[in-house]
N, C-alpha and C positions, 0 to 999 in steps of 0.2 A: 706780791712778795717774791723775792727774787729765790731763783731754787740751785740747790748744792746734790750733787750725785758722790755719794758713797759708796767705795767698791775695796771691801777687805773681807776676808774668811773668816778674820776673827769675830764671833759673834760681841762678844763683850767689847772692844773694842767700837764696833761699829753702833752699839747701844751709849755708848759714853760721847762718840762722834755726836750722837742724835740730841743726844741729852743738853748738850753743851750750844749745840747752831740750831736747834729748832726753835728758839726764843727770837730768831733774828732770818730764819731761811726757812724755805720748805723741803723738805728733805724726802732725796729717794735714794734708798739704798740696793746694795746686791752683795752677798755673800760670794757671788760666782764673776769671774771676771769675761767667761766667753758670754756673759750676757748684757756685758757693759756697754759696746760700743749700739746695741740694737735698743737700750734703757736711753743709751745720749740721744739718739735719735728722735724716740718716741717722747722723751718730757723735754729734749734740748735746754738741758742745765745751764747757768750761766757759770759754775764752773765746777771740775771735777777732784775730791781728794781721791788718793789711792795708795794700798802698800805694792811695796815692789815682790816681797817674797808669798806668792799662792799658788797652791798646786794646779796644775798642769799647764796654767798660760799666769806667765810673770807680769808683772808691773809694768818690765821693761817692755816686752810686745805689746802689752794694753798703750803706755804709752805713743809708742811710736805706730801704732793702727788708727789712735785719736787722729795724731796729728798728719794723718796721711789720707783722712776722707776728709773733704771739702768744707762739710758742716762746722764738724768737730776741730779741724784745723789750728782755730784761732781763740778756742774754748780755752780757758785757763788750768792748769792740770796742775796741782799739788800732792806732790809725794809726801805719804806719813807713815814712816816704817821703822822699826826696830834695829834697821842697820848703820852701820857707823857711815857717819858724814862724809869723811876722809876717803873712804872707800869707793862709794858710789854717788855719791851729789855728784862730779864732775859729768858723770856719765849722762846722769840723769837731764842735767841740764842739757850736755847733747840731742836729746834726747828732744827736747821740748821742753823739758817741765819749768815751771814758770815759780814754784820756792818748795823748799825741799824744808820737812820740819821732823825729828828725832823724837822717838817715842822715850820717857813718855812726853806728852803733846804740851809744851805752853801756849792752852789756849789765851791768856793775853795777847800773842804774837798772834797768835795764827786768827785769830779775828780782828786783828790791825792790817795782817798782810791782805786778809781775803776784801776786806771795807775797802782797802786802797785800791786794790786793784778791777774789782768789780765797779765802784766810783770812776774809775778813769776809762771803763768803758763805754759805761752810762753816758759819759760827758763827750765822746767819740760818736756813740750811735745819735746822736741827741743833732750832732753838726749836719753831719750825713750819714744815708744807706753805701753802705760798699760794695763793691762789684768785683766779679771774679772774671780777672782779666788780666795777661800776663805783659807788660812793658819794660823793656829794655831801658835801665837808663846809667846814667854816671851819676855821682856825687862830687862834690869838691868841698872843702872847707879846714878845719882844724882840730885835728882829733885831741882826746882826753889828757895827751902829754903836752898838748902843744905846737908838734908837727904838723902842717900842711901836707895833705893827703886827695887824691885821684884815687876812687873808687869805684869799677863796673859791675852791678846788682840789678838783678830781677825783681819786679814785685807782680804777684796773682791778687794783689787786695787794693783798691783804689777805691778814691770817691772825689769829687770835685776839690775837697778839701786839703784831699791830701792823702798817703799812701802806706801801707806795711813791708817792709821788706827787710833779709839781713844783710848784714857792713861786714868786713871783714875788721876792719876799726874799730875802737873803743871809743864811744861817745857822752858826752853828758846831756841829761836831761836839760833844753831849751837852746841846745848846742843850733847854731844856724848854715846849712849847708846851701849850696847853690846846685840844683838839678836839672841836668840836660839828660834830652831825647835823646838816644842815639840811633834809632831806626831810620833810613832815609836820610844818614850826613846827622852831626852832633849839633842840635837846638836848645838855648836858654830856657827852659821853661818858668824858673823865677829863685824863689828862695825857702824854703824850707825850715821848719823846727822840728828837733826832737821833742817831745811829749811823753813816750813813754818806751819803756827797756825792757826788754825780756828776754830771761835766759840769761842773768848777768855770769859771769866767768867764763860761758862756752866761747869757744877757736871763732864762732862767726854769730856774733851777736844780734838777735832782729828788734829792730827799732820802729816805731809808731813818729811817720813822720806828718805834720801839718804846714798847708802854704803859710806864706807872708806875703802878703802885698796882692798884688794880678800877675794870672798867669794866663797867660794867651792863647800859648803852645802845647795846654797839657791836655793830655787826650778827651778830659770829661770836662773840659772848660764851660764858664756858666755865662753865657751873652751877658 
């Protein structure tokens, strides 16, 4: 059974969390948020809800502490908080977070978003194991409006398959890019899909990209 980490002050809240995903997760919770990121470690959730507003360490540093240890990095982090949308989603998505839901909670949605998105990891880890590894590369192709776009991105997440990294572009899902090396002079390495988006509305969006075809030139090539 796949497992979800719970980290809110609210007791009744995180009782209603339990109530609602424990029919379909295994659940671990925390009242305390400086106990979260050492709770991700030890059960490594496959992905995390959280409120942003708790005393003495926020949502906001929880998040951004997840997404800045290596583990936790690429863990799915859902905000569920009492604060207006308008206000802090934009931030939040800066931030990392991966959908942001307004209390009170429609769990309809919110076990459509967590089914999808834990599904499309499953169907990722299932290709390949990823490897934490930082490559230089470009991008070229056709962004969300239509434009033709040159774009220079780092990614630390690769596998034979294919790579994680963010665009400064807006892309759609199965959008196909062409990705060159650029360490040692700029190399074709082949062609690319988008698959999967995260952190939709933030200034640099990261994308779940997979090969097409053969790639020759890419650093985890498969004889």
């Amino acid at each position: 059974m796949l497992k979800i980490m719970l980290v809110d002050d609210d007791d009744a809240m995180r009782g209603l969390l339990k109530k609602r995903l424990s029919d379909t997760y295994e659940i671990i919770d925390t009242r305390s948020p400086e106990q979260a990121l050492a709770l991700a470690l030890e059960h490594k959730p496959d992905a995390i809800l959280l409120d942003l507003m708790m005393p003495k360490f926020s949502g906001f540093e929880l998040c951004q502490n997840l997404r800045n240890v290596s583990y936790t990095a690429l863990t799915p982090l859902f905000v569920i908080t009492g604060e207006s949308a308008a206000q802090y989603k934009e931030h939040c998505q800066n931030l990392g977070a991966t959908a942001y839901f307004e209390k009170p909670v429609n769990f309809t949605d919110l076990k459509r978003r967590l089914g999808e998105e834990l599904q499309n990891r499953r169907e990722e880890r299932r290709v390949e194991v990823r490897v934490r590894m930082r490559v230089e590369l470009k991008l070229k192709g056709i962004d969300a409006s239509g434009a033709s776009f040159e774009d220079s991105v780092a990614t630390e997440n690769v596998s034979a398959a294919g790579f994680l990294s963010n665009c400064s572009k807006s892309l759609t899902k199965d959008t196909v890019v062409e990705v060159f090396l650029v360490v040692g002079g700029e190399r074709l390495v082949g062609k690319a899909r988008v698959v999967r988006k995260e952190a939709a509305g933030a200034p640099w969006q990261r994308y779940g990209f997979q090969f097409v075809g053969e790639t020759f030139e890419w650093v985890l090539h498969r004889p």
